[in-house]
Every structure is written in C-alpha cells, then in structure tokens.
C-alpha positions, 0 to 999 in steps of 0.5 A: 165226652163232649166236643169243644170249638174255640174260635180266637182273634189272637192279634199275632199268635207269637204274642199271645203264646207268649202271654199265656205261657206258664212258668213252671213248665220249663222242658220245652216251649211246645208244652208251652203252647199245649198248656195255652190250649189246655187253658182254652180247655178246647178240642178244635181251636180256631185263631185268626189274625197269626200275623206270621210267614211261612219262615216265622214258624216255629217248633212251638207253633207246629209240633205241640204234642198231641195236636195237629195244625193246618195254617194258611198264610198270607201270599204278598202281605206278609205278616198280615193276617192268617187262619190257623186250625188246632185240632187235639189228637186224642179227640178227632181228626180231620179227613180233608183239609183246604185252604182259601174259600173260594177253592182256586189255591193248589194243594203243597206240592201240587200245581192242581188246584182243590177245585179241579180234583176228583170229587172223592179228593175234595171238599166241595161246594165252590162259588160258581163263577156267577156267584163270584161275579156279584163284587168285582174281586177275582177268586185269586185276590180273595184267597191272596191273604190267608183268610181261611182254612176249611176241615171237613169230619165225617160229622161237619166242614169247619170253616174257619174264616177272618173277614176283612174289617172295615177300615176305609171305602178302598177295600169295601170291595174286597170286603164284601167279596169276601163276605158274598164268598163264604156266603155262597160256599156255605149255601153250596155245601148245605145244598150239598147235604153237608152240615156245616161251622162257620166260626171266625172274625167276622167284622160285623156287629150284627144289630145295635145291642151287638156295638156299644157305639151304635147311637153314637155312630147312627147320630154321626152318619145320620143312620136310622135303625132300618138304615143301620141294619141295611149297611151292605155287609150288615145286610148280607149277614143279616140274610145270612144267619137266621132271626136277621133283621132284613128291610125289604126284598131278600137278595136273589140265592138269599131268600132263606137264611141258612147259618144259626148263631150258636152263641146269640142263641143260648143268650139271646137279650144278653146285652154286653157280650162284647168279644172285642175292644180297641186298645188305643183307648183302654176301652176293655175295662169298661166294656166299651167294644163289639160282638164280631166274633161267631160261632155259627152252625148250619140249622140243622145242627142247632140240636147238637149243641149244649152250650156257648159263651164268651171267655171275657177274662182271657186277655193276651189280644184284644180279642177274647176267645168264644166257644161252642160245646156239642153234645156227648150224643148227637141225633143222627138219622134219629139214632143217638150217635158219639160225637167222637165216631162222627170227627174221626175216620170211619173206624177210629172210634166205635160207639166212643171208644178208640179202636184204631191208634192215632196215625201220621199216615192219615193226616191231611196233605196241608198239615203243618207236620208235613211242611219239610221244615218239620216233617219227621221230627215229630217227637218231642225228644229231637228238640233235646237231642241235636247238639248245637254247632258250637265252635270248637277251637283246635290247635292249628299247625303251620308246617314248612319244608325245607328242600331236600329235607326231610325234617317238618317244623310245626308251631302251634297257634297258642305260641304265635297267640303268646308271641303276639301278646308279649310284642303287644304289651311290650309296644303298649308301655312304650313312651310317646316318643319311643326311639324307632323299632329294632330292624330284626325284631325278636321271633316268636319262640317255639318250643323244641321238638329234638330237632335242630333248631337251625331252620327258619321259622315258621310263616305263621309265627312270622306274620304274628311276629310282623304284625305285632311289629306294625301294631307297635309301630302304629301306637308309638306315633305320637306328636304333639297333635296326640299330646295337645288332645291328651291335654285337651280334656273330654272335647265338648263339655256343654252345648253352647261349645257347639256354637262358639268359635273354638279358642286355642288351648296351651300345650303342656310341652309347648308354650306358644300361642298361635296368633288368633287371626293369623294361625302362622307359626312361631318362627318366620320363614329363614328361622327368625322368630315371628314378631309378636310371637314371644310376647304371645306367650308371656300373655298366655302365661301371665293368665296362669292357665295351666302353667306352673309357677316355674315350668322349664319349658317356659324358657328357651333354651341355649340350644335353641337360641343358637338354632334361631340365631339370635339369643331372644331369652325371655323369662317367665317372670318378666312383664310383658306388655299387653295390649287391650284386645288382649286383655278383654280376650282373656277375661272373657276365656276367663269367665267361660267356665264350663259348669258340668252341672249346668251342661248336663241340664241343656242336653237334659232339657233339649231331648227330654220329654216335657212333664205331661199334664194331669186331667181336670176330672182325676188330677192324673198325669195324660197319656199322650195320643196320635191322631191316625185319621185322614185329615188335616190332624193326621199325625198330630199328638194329643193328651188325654185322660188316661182313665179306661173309656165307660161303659157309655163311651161318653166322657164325663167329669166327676165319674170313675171313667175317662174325664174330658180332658183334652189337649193337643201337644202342640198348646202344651208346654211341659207346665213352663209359663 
C-alpha cells in the first residue's frame, strides 16, 4: 500500500470544507470533512492558510473519524495564517510532533520550550543562533504566525511550512527570515542523518517557466534573466533544491544543495504547471498563475517516490492541492522494507500488516484530540447523544401566607397570562377617547382550590392585574396630536418633501387653520376669537381639501359660542373673502400632488447603482474593480471586461480572453448623456 502526501493552500479551511462537502452524506459534518480527504485520496494532507484561532475550531475540523490533527495557529494576527497536518489513522502515525521552525515555542501545557528538552523528547536540528542572525528577525517573531507544524515517523520529519508571501518591502525582512530558517533547520536534520519533507506555500516561483508573468515583470523591473533568478528569496531556494539556477559564489552553509523537487522532477519541461492563480482577475481559466507550492524531499529520498503532479481541477481555493506518492517498498540499508513499518511506531506493522491496534495513548501531546475543548469525545456517537438545553416552560406558582393561617394560595402563571390577555384585548377596542380606568380594576380570576376564597389575592396576579391596567391607561391617551397623525397618511411620501417647508394639514376633528407665519392659537387670550381665525377656515374649506360637503364640525356650535362670549356662527356655504397671498398658496398646495410613482423613482435613482457599461471586444456588461495599490489611484473604482485573463496575461481585442476595456467609475455615467 502506498503512501500519499498532499500539500494544500486552502485560503480558510472553513471555506473549503464547505465547498467540498457531499450532499448525500447527511449524519454528521465530520464525515464531511473525511469525504473531503477521501476525495484528496491522500494519507497525510498538509493545509496552509486554515485562517482560523483557537475558538474557530471545531467538531468537524478536529474529531473526523480516523484522522488525527496537528494545528498551529497564529498568536496576535488572528485569523491569519495557520498550518494544520491530517494524518489517516489506518495508515501511520506520528511519533513526535512540534510547532514553529525554529523551536522556541513551548509544548501544551508546558512552560519548557521543545529546544530545550532532552534529546529523546524532541525533535531536533534547531537554527543556531548565528544561523538565525543572517536576517535581523528574532526566533520568537518567526514562529509568532502559525507558520509551521513539523512530524517527525520513524521513516522521515514532514515539515510543513507556509512561507510569507511577497506583498510590499516592510516584510522582506521577515521574509527571508523565514526562508534562511527552514534553510537551516532542513540542513541541520539532514546533517543529523534524518531524512527529511518539506512541503508547503512556499511563495516562490523558482525560474521563469514556474510564473506566466516572468517577462512582463522582468520588462517592468528592467530584470535580465541572470537578475531574475538572483532576487534574495529566489536565490536562497535556488541554492537550496537541487538543479537551481544559482549566479555566482554560493552562500557560506550553502554550498550543496540538499532538497529534491519531487514534482518538477517527474515533469521536468512541463510548462503550465501552475498551483495558484489570483482571483481578482479570474486568471485561473486561462491558466494565467505560479507553481509555489512544493513537495520536496531530501536527496536521499528521490528513490522512494513513484509519482507526483498537481490536481488543477480540484477548485474551493485559489490554490490547488499538489501530491506526492511513495512507493509500497522503499530501499532501506539495501533491504526492501513496507512503507507502513516505516511511519508507525516501531511494532504497529510488521512487514505491512497491522499488529498492534490504533491507540490514543500514542498520539502526540500537540494533537487536536488532546485540546481540552475536545479531549474524551472521541467517538463520533457524542455528537448524537447530548441533548440540547431547550428551555423547558413550567408552571410557575406564587404563593402568599397569611399570618396565623394555615391555608397556602397558589395560582398558576397560565391564569395571570390569561388575565393579562383579557385586560390587554379589553383596553385595545377602547375608543381615543375612552373615559378614565375604573379606580378597583377587576382581578385576575383564580381557580378554586376548596378553599375559602375570602383571602387577598396573590401578588403575582396583582401585578399582572396592575400592569394590564397601566398598559391600557397608556394606549387610551389620545388627543388631537394622535388624531391629526392618523389623518396625516404615511409622512414623507417623495424626496423632495425633505427639503420643503412642511405645510399645515386640516384635521378631520378640527377645522382650524393656524396662521402660517404666526402658529397663534384660535382664540386670543381672554377667549375671544383671534382675528382673522374664522375666516382662515372658511379658506381651508372653500379649497374642498378633505372636507365633506356638510361636515358638522365645520359650524360652531350654541355651546361654543356661549363659552367664547360673543355668538360669531359661520357657515360653510357663506363666502369668504380671500385675499391674493392666499389664493396663490393654496394653488401651489393644489398643484404638489405626490406622484408615488415618480417618488419611488428619485429614491430609485438616488441609491441605485448606475447600469454598467459593455467591453469593446465582446459587448459584455464590465465588472467593476477596486485599485489596492499604493498610490495616488488607491481606492479608485474601475471597469473592466469580465472575460478570464488568457494564457499570455495580455489583453487583446477580437480574442476569446479578456479584451482592453477599460474605464474608471469616475468617467462613467451609467450610459445618461
């Protein structure tokens, strides 16, 4: 049985457990994530990039049935990052595992870091401090991201690594601290004697036939070939994996090369082997990307290997997943041995056959299983039987005692909750103006329990009973502020009534108009009418706005005459005389007649986005862009075809690829001229 790594930039591994889930399988989300692996068809999977903390973690992440997990996660950047190792149960097991390259990180639950533990407890081959002194980033930075999870088998140390990419000059530093510290600690375990695997994001494109871009960005940096391949990180790679292209002297600890690249090795001239392509510009259907991810094994290992490629297909990042498989029999001190005795404990297998049954007891201390969150729920059947806490509704009783009685008094929550009910329907089909609430409102009713029923009643019907009182008091206030905003419609039916002055409105029970520059009051202040008041409202009522033709609250009556003091009857149907200003006024009211058509389209206009405009080569709508350069454009938005990038990365018109079109949002008007 062969053995097979996977190495995967998964760009979040919630996303992509998510994309690669299978419909049918429906018992749990872990078998999810198992059917995930099962298509990878992989032993060991590698993923870089999780982009998840320590609370993100999860079930379906951590206890898939037959796998064991090994994360390491970013310490401040959170979200950021992160390595996570898969290994299949069935097939081998690890027999130590760390975190961090350079070996300053403290195992769970111990404050002793893995470089200082006895030899026998770890792992090995740690930067020295003057290898680490090349780049001016201390140990404790470098392992600060969750950048890397080594394993080390009886066989080989897997190292699994995602290497910082190269996103602007204040993290080259960082950058190629990293790079010199997987360097050396792959040289020092080599020099140890052990066989070593390196896979992972690298971020490094190795020589020109590795980028579809390498012309256009030796034109834009005016890089020759020689210059090209001699860029710092290229350089240390170079000298790092044999068949390098290194210019000049070698480095001083580099003078031999150390690593194979497995993939490379078995398509060598291969040209479009890409891994990665950059979303933004839909670059992956015309094979427009890098080879950045490796598979790499110590020379001495290059035997051990039957096959290696790249699973383009596989999408959910925008990275796809790269393999290596070694052989059933590998040549070991000249004797074929299985490959299964060689990535188990000593005695698991035995010439390829299980001997000793899988053990918990075993695992690494850096094991997902073993995070408390997780630990002793590693049967699958767990998830099914804790019930959820559902909030479970019980009768509660109120109980009063009297003093020197004997006899206790319980009702039941669902009559108070039938009391409150009743008292809220009862005040909700009160008219506006309801008369005041009776002083000893009705009690809640309680049902009888053979006792005498002479007590008081209980103090949680009471406060039902009070608060259903005060509600209904609340909803009964009503006046003629709540009358004129029944009357008033919907409040601001178009734009344009934001910016205009509001205009006063006639109530349906009051015919008065206040004066529009004054705001006084209909009557003066002793009681007598405000001059000009009366003839205000015959005004509003001979425009026939909302009036009816003979509305009884048009006309004062007796009663109201007596309390002004002097009888000032005026009937509807009298004319009044109307002065010009007034007359204009109310045919300009007249005229603003709120269109809801013509409303909904300025809100329409104002929020929406405008049309996009089509792309000269294909007469296809734009997809619109933001530029995240530093610069002057920063932040500008741009239009541009929405057709994938070609195989060239040139834009061309009359192709089947991504035309020339392009325009910025600012010059564009939605197609109006």
């Amino acid at each position: 049985m062969v053995l097979r790594i996977t190495t995967w930039n998964v760009n979040g591994i919630r996303l992509v457990m998510a994309d690669l889930m299978i419909p049918s399988i429906d018992r749990s989300r872990c078998l999810y994530v198992k059917a995930m692996f099962d298509i990878l068809e992989a032993d060991i999977v590698v993923m870089q990039e999780t982009k998840i903390q320590r609370k993100d973690l999860q079930d379906d992440m951590v206890l898939v049935p037959g796998w064991d997990c090994y994360f390491s996660l970013p310490k401040y950047k959170k979200g950021y990052s992160g390595v996570a190792i898969y290994t299949r149960q069935s097939v081998c097991a690890p027999i130590r595992a760390e975190e961090g390259i350079a070996g300053v990180l403290c195992p769970p639950n111990s404050s002793i870091s893995y470089v200082d533990l006895p030899e026998d407890a770890q792992i090995g081959g740690y930067p020295s401090y003057s290898q680490l002194s090349r780049f001016p980033v201390d140990a404790a930075t470098l392992d600060s991201e969750g950048r890397c999870v080594i394993l080390e088998f009886p066989a080989f140390v897997l190292i699994g690594v995602y290497s910082p990419a190269n996103r602007d000059e204040t993290r080259d530093d960082f950058r190629l601290g990293f790079i010199n510290a997987f360097d050396a600690r792959v040289r020092n375990l080599i020099a140890q004697g052990k066989r070593v695997i390196l896979t992972g994001d690298l971020n490094i494109s190795r020589e020109e036939i590795d980028t579809a871009n390498a012309e256009e960005t030796m034109r834009k940096h005016g890089l020759g070939g020689e210059e090209y391949a001699s860029t710092p990180a290229r350089r240390l790679f170079n000298q790092f994996v044999l068949g390098g292209k290194v210019f000049g002297m070698r480095d001083e600890g580099r003078e031999k090369p150390v690593m194979w690249d497995i993939c490379r090795g078995f398509h060598e001239g291969r040209r479009g082997m890409f891994t990665c392509w950059e979303q933004k510009i839909n670059a992956r259907p015309g094979n427009f990307g890098s080879r950045i991810d490796y598979v790499l094994c110590s020379e001495t290992m290059k035997d051990w290997f039957c096959e290696s490629n790249i699973q383009e297909g596989l999408m959910g990042s925008d990275h796809c997943p790269v393999y290596a498989v070694i052989k059933d029999k590998v040549k070991v001190d000249d004797n074929d041995v299985s490959i299964q005795d060689l990535v188990n404990p000593k005695g698991v297998f035995v010439n390829g056959k299980r001997v000793k049954e899988y053990s918990t007891k075993r695992i690494p201390a850096l094991s997902g299983k073993l995070i408390p969150e997780f630990d002793r729920r590693r049967n699958i059947r767990d998830m099914f039987t804790r019930k959820p806490l559902t909030p479970s509704v019980q009768p509660l009783e109120a109980t009063t005692t009297a003093e020197g009685d004997n006899h206790i008094h319980k009702a039941s929550v669902t009559e108070e909750v039938i009391s409150t009910t009743t008292n809220k329907s009862n005040s909700a089909v009160e008219p506006s103006s309801s008369a005041p609430a009776p002083a000893n409102p009705v009690s809640p009713k309680v049902i009888s329990t053979g006792r005498p029923s002479s007590t008081t009643k209980t103090a949680g019907a009471k406060r039902a009973s009070d608060t259903a009182t005060t509600r209904s008091l609340k909803r009964s206030k009503s006046g003629p502020a709540s009358a004129a905003s029944v009357g008033s419609g919907k409040g601001q039916q178009s734009l344009k009534g934001f910016f205009k002055a509001k205009l006063p409105t006639l109530d349906g029970d009051n015919a008065s108009e206040p004066e529009p520059d004054h705001g006084l009051p209909l009557t003066g202040s002793k009681g007598s009418p405000r001059p000009g008041a009366l003839g205000d409202v015959a005004a509003t009522l001979t425009r026939g706005e909302n009036a009816p033709s003979h509305s009884p609250t048009a006309t004062h009556s007796a009663a109201d005459e007596d309390d002004i003091g002097k009888p000032t009857t005026t009937s509807v149907s009298q004319p009044v005389p109307i002065s010009p200003a007034r007359t204009s006024h109310a045919a300009r009211e007249s005229e603003d007649v709120i269109d809801p058509i013509v409303s909904k389209e300025s809100w329409s206009q104002l929020f929406s986005k405008p049309a996009a405009p089509r792309c000269e080569g294909h007469n296809e709508p734009c997809i619109s862009l933001t530029t995240k350069k530093p610069g002057v454009n920063c932040g500008r938005v741009f239009w541009i075809c929405p057709r994938p990038v070609g195989p060239t990365g040139n834009k061309k018109n009359g192709t089947q690829w991504r035309c020339e079109t392009f325009i910025w949002s600012s010059q564009w008007n939605g197609g109006v001229s």
